[in-house]
C-alpha positions as CSV (number, residue, x, y, z in Angstrom):
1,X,0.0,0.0,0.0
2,X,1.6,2.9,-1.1
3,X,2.1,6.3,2.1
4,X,0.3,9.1,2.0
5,X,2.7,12.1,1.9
6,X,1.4,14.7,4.3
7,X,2.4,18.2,3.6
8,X,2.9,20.8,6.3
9,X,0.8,23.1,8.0
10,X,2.4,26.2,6.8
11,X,2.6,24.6,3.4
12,X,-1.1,24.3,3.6
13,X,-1.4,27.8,4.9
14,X,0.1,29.5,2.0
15,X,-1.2,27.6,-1.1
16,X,-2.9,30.0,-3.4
17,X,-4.6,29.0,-6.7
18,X,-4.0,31.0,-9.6
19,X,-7.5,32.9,-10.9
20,X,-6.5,35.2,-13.3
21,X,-3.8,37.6,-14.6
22,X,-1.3,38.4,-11.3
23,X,-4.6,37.0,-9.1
24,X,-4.5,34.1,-6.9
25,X,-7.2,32.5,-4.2
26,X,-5.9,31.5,-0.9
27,X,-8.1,30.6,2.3
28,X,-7.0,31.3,5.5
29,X,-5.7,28.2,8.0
30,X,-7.1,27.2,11.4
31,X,-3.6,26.0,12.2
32,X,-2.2,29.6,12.1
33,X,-5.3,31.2,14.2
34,X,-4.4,34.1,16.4
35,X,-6.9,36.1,19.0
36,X,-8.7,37.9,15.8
37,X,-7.9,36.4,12.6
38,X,-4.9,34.3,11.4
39,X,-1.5,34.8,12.7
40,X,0.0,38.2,10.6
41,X,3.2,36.9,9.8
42,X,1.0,34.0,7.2
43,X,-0.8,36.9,5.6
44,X,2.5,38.4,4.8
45,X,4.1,35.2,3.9
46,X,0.6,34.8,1.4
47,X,1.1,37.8,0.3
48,X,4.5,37.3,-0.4
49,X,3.7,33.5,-1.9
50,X,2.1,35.3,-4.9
51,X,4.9,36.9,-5.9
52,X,7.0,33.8,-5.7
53,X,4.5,32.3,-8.2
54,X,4.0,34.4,-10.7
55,X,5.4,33.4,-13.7
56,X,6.8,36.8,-14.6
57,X,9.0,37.1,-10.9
58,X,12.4,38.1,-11.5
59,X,15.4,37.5,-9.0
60,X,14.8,36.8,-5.2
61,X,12.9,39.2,-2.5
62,X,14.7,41.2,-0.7
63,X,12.8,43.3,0.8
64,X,8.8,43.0,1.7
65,X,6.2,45.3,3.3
66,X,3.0,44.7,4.3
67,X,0.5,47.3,5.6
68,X,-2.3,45.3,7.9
69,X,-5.4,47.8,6.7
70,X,-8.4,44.9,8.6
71,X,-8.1,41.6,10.1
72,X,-8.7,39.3,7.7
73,X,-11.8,36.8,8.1
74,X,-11.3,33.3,8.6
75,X,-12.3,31.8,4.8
76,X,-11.5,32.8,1.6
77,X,-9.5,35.7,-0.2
78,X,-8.0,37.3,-3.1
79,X,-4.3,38.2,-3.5
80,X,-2.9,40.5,-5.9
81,X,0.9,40.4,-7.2
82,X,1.6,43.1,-9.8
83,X,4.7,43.6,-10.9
84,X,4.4,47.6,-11.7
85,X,8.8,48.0,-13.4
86,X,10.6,45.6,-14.4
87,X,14.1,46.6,-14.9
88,X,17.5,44.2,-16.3
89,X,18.6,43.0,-12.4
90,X,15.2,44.7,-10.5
91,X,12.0,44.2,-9.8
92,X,8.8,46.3,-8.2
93,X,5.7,44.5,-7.0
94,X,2.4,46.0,-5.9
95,X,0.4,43.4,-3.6
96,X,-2.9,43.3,-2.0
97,X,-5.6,41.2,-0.2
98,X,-8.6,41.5,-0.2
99,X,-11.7,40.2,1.2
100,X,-15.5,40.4,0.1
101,X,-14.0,43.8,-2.3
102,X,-12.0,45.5,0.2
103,X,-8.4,45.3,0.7
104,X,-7.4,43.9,4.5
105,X,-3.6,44.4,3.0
106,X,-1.7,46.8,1.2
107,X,1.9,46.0,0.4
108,X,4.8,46.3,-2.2
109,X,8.4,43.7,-2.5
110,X,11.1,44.5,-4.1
111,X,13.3,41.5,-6.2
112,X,16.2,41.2,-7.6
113,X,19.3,38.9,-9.3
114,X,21.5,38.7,-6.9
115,X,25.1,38.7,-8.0
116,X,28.4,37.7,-5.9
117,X,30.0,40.7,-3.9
118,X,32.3,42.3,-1.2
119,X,30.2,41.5,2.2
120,X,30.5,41.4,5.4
121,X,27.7,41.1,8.2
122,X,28.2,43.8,10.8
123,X,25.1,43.2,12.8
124,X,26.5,40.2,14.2
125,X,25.2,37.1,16.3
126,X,25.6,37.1,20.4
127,X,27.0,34.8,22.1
128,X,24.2,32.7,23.3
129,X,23.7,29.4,24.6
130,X,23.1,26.5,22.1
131,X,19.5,25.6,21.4
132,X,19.8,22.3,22.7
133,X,21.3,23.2,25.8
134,X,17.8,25.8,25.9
135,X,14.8,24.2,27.3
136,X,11.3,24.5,25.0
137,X,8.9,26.9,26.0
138,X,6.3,25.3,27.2
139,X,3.0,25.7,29.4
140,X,-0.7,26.9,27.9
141,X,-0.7,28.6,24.6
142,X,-3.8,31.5,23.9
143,X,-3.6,31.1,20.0
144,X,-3.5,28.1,17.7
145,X,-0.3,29.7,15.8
146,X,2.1,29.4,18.9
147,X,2.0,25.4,18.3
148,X,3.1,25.8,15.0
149,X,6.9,27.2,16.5
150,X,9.1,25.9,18.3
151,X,10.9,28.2,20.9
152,X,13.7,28.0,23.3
153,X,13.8,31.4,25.0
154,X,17.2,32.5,26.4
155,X,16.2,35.5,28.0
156,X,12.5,37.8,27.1
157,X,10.0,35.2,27.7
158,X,6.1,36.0,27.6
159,X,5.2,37.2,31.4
160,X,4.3,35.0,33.3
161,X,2.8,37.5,36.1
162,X,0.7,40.6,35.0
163,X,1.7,42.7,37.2
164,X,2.5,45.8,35.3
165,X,6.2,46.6,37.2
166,X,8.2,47.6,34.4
167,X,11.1,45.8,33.2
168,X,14.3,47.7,32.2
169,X,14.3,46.6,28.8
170,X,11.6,45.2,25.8
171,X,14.8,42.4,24.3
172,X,13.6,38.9,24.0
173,X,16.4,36.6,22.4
174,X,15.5,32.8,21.2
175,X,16.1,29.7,19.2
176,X,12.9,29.3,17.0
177,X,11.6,26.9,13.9
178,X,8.8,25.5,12.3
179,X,7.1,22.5,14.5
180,X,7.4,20.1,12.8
181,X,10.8,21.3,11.3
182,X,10.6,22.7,8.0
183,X,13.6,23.7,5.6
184,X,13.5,27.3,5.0
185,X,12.4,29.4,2.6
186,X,11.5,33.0,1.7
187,X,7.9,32.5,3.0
188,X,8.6,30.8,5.8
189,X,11.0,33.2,6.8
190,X,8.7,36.0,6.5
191,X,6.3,34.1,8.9
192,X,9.5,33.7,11.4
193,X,9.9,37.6,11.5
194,X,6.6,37.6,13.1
195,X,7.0,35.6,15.5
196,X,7.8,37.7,18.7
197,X,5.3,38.5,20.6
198,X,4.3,42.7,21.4
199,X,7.5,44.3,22.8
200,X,5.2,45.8,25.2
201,X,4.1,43.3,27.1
202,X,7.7,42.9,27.7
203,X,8.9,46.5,28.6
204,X,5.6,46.8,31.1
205,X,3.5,43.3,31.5
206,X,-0.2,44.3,31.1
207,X,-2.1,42.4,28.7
208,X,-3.3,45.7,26.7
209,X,-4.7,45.4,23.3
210,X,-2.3,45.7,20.5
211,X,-2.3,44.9,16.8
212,X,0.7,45.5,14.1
213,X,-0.1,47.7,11.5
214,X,2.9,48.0,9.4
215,X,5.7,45.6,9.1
216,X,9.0,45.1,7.2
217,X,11.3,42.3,5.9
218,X,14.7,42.5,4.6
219,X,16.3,39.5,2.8
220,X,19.7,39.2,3.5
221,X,20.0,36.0,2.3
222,X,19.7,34.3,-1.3
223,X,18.3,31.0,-1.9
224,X,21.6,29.2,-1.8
225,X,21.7,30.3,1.9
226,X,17.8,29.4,2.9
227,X,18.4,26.0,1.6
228,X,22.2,25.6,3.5
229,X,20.3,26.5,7.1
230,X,17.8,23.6,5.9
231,X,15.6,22.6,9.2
232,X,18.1,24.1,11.5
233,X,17.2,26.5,14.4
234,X,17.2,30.4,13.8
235,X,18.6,33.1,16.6
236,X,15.8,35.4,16.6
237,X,16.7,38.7,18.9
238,X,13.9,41.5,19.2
239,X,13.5,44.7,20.7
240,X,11.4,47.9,20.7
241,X,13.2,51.6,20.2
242,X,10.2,53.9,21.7
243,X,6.3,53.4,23.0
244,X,4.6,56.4,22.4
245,X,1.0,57.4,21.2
246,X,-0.5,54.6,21.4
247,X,2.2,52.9,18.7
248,X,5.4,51.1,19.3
249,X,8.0,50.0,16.7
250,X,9.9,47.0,17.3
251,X,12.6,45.9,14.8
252,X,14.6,42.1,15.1
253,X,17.0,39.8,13.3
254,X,17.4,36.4,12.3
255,X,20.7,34.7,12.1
256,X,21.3,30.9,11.7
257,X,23.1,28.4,13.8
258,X,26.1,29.3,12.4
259,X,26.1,33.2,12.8
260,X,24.5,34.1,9.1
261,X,22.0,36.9,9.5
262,X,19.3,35.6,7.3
263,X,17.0,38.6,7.7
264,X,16.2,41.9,9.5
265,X,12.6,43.2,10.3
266,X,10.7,46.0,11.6
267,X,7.5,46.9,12.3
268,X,4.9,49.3,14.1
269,X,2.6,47.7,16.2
270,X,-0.7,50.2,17.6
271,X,-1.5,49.6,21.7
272,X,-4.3,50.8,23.7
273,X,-4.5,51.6,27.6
């Protein structure tokens, strides 16, 4: 009798169907629920998927922005890849989802061939502990997304008390990867930018409403790179600049096992008192 192959979760998550000239149909995944709506770093990583599809893409992201305008509605939607210039070595892309006519995400990527130069990281890892000598978070998890990760916090963790003293710093630092392992690749590392939880409920733990609104990849990484880090753990490291006005930015970055900063992200995240 011949085994059924199973495919992941996230795989799942991010399948589109092609409907039309730079259009795709996706649905949204139980597996990657969050408090209202899926888990934001899937939509981006959809959103993203589109582009990685479309027949006319040219190079490798590297960079991605999404612009979270609703909370998308668990069931079907519509994504929108448009490349808008096309030059010899670059790419522009205009992306949006919507649902029921009305966008719930505005974003634009930028691709490109990648060619071999002079680098150097600067930004480079800490010295941490290895993962496997880091316990997994466990305990209760709120949202169905948190299952689909695999964390080993080093310092940061999610409060565990409520208690509103403040803390002298918003830095969480962590080994993280799909559960069940997954090799990496651009979309999967999008998701993995989103994975740390609201820098405020760090800096001052009080459960306070919060949702991103705006959020940022960088790609420093090609595809020869993704596929050399394979299923391995990723340093993540995150930390917010300012709380003010009801928003808070929080930027992070990615680096494997072996110290190569895969990716860089930022976003602004809106709170309420």
């Amino acid at each position: 009798m011949e085994q059924e192959t199973l495919t992941h979760p996230f795989d799942d998550a991010v399948a589109l169907e092609p409907v039309g000239d730079d259009l795709w149909r996706g649905h949204t995944s139980a597996a990657y629920g969050n408090m209202v709506g899926p888990f934001g770093g899937v939509t981006a990583a959809q959103a993203l998927s589109a582009v990685l599809r479309h027949p006319g893409l040219l190079g490798e992201p590297v960079a991605l922005t999404v612009n979270f305008a609703a909370a998308l509605a668990d069931g079907p939607f519509e994504v929108q890849a448009r490349p808008v210039r096309t030059n010899r070595s670059t790419q522009h892309w205009m992306l949006e989802i919507r649902q029921q006519g009305e966008a719930v995400l505005t974003g634009t990527a930028f691709t490109a061939l990648r060619r071999a130069t002079w680098d150097r990281i600067e930004h480079e890892m800490p010295a941490v502990p290895r993962a496997a000598d880091v316990p997994r978070a466990g305990g209760p998890r709120r949202v169905e997304w948190v299952g689909r990760y695999e964390m080993r916090f080093i310092d940061g963790a999610l409060p565990t008390t409520w208690d509103g003293q403040e803390q002298g710093d918003s830095r969480s630092r962590l080994w993280l990867r799909d559960a069940p392992p997954r090799a990496i690749d651009f979309a999967s590392l999008t998701a993995l930018a989103d994975v740390f939880f609201p820098r405020v409920w760090r800096r001052r733990p009080v459960l306070v409403p919060i949702g991103t609104v705006s959020m940022t990849v960088y790609f420093h990484a090609g595809a020869d790179q993704l596929r050399a880090a394979g299923t391995g753990y990723l340093l993540g490291q995150a930390q917010a600049q300012a709380f003010r006005g009801g928003y808070f930015d929080q930027t992070a970055q990615l680096w494997t096992e072996g110290g190569d900063l895969l990716a860089t992200t930022h976003q602004v995240v809106y709170y309420k008192e």
